[in-house]
PLY file of the C-alpha trace (Angstrom):
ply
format ascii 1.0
element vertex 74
property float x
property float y
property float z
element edge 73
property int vertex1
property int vertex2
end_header
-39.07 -21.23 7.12
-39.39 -25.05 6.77
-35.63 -25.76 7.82
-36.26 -23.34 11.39
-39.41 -25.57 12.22
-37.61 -28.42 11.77
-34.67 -27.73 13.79
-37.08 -26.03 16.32
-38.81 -29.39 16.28
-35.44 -31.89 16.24
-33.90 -29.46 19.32
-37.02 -29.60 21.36
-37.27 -33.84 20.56
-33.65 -33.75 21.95
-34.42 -32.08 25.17
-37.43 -34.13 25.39
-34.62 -37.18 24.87
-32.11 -35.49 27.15
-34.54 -34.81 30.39
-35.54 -38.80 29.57
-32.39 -39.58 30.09
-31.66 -37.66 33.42
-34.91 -39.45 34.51
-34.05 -42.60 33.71
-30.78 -42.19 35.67
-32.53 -40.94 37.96
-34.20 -43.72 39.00
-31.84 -46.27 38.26
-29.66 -44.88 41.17
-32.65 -44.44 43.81
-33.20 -48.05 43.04
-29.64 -48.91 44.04
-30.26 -46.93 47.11
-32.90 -48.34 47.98
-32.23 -52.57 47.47
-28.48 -51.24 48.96
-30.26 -50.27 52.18
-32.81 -53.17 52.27
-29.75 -55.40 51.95
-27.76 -53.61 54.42
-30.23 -54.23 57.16
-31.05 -57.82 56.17
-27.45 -58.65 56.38
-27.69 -56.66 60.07
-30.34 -58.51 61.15
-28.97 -62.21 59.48
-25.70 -61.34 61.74
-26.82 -60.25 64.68
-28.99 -63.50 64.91
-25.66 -65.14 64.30
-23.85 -63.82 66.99
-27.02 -64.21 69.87
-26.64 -67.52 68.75
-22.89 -68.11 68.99
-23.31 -65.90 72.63
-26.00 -68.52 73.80
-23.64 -71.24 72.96
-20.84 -69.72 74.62
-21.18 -69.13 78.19
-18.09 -69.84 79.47
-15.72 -68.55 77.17
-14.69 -64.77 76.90
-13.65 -62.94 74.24
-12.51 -60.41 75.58
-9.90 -62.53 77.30
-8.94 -64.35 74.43
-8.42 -60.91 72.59
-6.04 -60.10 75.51
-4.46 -63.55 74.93
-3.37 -62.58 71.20
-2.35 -59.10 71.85
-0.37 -60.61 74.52
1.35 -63.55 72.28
2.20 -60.32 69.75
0 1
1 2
2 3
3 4
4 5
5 6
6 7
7 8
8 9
9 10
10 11
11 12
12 13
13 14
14 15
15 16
16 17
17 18
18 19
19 20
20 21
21 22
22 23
23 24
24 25
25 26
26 27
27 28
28 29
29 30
30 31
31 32
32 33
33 34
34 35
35 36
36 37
37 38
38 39
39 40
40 41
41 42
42 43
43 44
44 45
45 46
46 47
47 48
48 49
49 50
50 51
51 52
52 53
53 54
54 55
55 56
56 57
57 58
58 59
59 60
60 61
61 62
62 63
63 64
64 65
65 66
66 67
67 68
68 69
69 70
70 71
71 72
72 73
């Protein structure tokens, strides 16, 4: 009788161990979600400020036309 409670007992401490474990990845991954999409923006936001700022600099020059330029020299 002794030897079924304890392997009642070590099974359910397993389980116990197991659904730990799925909740630990768990939330491991939905942090990397969630700094991944933080980042993502910041890094939007850092290069779009880049570029107004390159764009105010530049008013005469085209890019456009220097794209055409390349593909042309190609």
């Amino acid at each position: 009788m002794k030897t079924k409670q304890k392997s009642r007992e070590i099974i359910r401490k397993q389980r116990f161990m197991d659904d730990m474990d799925t909740l630990k990845v768990m939330e491991k991954r939905l942090e990397i979600l969630t700094c991944a999409r933080l980042r993502d923006k910041s890094q939007i936001k850092d290069a779009i400020s880049v570029q107004d700022r390159l764009r105010g600099k530049s008013t005469v020059w085209s890019g456009t036309e220097q794209i055409i330029k390349w593909r042309n020299l190609r």
